[in-house]
N, C-alpha and C positions, 0 to 999 in steps of 0.2 A: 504494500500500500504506500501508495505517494506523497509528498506533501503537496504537491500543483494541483492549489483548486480548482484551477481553469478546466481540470477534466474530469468528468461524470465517472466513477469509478462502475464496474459491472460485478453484479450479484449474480451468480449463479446460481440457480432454486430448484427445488428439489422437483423431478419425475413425477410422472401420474399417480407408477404405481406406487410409488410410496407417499403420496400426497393423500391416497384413500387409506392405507394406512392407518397414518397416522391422524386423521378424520376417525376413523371406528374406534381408533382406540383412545383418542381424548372424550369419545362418548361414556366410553366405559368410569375413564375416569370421574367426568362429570357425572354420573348416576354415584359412582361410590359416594364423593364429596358430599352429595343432596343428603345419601341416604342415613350419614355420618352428623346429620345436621350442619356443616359448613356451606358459605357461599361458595359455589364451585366458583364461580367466576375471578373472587377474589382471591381464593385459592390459586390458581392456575396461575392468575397474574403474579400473585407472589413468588413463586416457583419461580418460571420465564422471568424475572428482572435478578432474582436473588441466585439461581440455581441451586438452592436451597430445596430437600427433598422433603426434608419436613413439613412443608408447605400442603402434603398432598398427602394424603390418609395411605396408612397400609391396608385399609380395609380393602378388598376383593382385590388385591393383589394392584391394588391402583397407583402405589410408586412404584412397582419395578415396571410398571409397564409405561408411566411416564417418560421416566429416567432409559428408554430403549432409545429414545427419539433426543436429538439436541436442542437448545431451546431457539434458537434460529430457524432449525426448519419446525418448530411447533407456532413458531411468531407466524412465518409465511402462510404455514394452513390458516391460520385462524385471519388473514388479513387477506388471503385470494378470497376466502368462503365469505367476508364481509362484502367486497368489492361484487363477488356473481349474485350474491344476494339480494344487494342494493342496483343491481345489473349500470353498473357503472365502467 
């Protein structure tokens, strides 16, 4: 990585198939969270800024299956599936 602002740096993002992935499997997560009584949402965000695994219940197996995926490509899923949502 550069210091010349002058130039648009390129992210490489992650494939399809791991893009579904890792979509099914932050569902899973999200149902443990609920079901644990935590806000999933706040949860996850914590996680993804902190990489902190605490963040995200062991219940149904919901941090080792977090912690499979990196939080970069967890940010991408969760910000394509906003963008196809919002059909932008």
């Amino acid at each position: 990585m550069g210091n010349n602002i002058s130039h648009t740096q390129k992210f490489s993002g992650i494939d399809k198939n791991k893009s579904s992935k890792i979509r099914n499997e932050l569902e899973k997560v999200y149902k443990a969270l609920a079901e644990k009584g935590y806000n999933p949402v706040s949860q996850i965000v914590g996680y993804i800024l902190s990489g902190d695994p605490t963040y995200v219940t062991a219940h149904a197996n919901a941090r080792n299956i977090i912690s499979k995926f990196e939080n970069d490509e967890i940010l991408e899923e969760l910000v394509n599936f906003y963008f196809k949502e919002n059909k932008i």
